[in-house]
N, C-alpha and C positions, 0 to 999 in steps of 0.2 A: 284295290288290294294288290294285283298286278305289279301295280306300280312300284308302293309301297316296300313289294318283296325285293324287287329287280335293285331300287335304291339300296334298301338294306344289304344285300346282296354285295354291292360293289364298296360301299360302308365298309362291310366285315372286310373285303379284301385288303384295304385302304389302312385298314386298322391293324393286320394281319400284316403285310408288308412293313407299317411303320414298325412295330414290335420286331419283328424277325431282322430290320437294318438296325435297331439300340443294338439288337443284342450281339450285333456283326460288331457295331463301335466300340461296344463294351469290351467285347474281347481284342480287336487290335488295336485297344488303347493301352492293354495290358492288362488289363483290371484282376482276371487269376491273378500274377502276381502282385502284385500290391494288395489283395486279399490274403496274399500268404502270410505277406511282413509284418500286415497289421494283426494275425492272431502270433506271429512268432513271441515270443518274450525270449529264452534260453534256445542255445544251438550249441553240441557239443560232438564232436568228427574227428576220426583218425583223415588223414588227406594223403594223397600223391599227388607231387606238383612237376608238372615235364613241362621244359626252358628249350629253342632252341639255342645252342651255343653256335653262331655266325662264324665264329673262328675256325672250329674244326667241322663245320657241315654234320652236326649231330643235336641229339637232346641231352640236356639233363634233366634229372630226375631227381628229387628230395621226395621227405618224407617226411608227417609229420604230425601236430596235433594243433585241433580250433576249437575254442571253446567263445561263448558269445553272451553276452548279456544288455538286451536291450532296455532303454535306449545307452551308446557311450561308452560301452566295456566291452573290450576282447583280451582275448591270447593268440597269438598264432608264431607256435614255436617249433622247429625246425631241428631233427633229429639227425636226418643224415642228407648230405654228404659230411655236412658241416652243422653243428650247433647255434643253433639263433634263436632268441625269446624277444618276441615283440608282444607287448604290451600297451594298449590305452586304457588308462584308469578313469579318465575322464576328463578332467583337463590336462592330460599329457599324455603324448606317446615317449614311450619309451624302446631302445634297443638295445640289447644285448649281447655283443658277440664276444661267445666266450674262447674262443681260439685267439682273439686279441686282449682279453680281460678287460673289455670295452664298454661303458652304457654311456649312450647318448641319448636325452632329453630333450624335445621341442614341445611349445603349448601343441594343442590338437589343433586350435581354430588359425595358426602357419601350415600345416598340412591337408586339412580337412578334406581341402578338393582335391587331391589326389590320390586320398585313400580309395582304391577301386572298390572296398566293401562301405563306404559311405552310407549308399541307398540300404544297405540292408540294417546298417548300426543306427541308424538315427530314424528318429517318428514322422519326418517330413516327408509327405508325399513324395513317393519316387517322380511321378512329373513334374516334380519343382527344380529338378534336377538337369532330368535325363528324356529324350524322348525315346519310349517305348514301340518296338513293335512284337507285335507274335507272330511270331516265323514258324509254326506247326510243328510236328513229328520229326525226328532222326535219332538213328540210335537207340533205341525205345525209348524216349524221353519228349517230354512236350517244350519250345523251345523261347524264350523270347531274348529281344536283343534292345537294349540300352543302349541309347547316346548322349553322352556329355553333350549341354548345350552349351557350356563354357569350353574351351580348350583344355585338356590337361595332358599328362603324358601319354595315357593312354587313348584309343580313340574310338573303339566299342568296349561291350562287353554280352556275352552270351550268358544264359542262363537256363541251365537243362534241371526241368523239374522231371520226379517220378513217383509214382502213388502219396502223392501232395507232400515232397519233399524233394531240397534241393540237394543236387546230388553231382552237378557239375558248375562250374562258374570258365569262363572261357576269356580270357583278357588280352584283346587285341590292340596293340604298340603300332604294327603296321599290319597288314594283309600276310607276310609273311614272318612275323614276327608275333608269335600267339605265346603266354602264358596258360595252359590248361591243368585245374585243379580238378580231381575227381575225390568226392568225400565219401565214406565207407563206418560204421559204427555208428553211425546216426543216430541221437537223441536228440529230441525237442519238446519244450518246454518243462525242464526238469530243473529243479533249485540246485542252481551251483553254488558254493559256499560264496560271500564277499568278499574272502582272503585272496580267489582263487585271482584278481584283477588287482591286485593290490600290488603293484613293485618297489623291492627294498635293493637296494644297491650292494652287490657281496662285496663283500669286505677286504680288502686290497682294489678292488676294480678301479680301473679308472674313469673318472664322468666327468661328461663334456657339454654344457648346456646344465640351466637351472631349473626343476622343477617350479611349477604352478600354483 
């Protein structure tokens, strides 16, 4: 009986350790997030976006609004400094700038790997992508970091969650060269109209490239 115990004993330990190491993998495989993506459908966010500008050793800063529809529809339109509406409708991205009366169209599947919000707009496993890791706490936010397993322009990307929402995205070009979004008015999974992804070309603008 002795014995019996002593085995069981080192059993439970055995059994104890393997569970407590899934649950270590689980999480620095990313697994929070990619539990988040797969309950998101709708995301809608006022944002501030801070640039550094290399030229004069400062940031810039815009402002702006994102609105999300998964899988394959955004808005992410751009109030100040300057006016910009980017749109993907699904087979197309589309942009806007309205200070040049400009929309330029390309299919999405020419662009697709370099849209930084990729992993969050489409249903494919974010590791089919990117390697994850979870990089813990900063800032009060819990944090993980993506890596493009292909090249693309950019060469990480952060992402600060808080009370099970994302609330920063951090987009890293070089080490010293970081794009940081911080989103504010936060709705998720709320029906956005169908119109709200739909782009129509204003009238005089000029366009350049042929829709899909």
């Amino acid at each position: 009986m002795k014995s019996f115990f002593k085995h069981s004993s080192g059993l439970f330990v055995l059994m104890t350790s393997l569970l407590f190491a899934n649950q270590v993998l689980s999480s620095s495989t990313g697994q929070g997030l990619q539990d988040y993506v797969n309950q998101l459908q709708t995301f809608k966010a006022d944002f501030v976006q801070t640039q550094p500008d290399e030229a004069i050793f400062a940031l810039n800063t815009s402002t702006g609004h994102f609105e999300l529809n998964r899988p394959g529809q955004l808005v992410w339109e751009y109030f100040q400094p300057e006016e910009q509406k980017i749109v993907v409708d699904g087979p197309n991205l589309w942009v806007h700038d309205l200070d040049l009366d400009q929309v330029t169209v390309r299919p999405i599947d020419d662009v697709k790997a370099e849209l930084p919000l990729s992993w969050l707009l489409y249903r494919e496993p974010i590791q089919s992508k990117f390697m994850i890791i979870e990089s813990g706490d900063k800032n009060g936010m819990h944090w993980f970091n993506l890596t493009p397993k292909q090249a693309t322009y950019f060469q990480s990307i952060e992402v600060g969650m808080k009370d099970g929402e994302m609330v920063e995205v951090w987009m890293y070009q070089s080490s010293d060269n970081i794009t940081k979004v911080r989103f504010t008015n936060i709705q998720s999974n709320l029906v956005i109209p169908y119109k709200t992804f739909q782009f129509q070309v204003p009238e005089g603008a000029d366009l350049v490239g042929t829709p899909q």
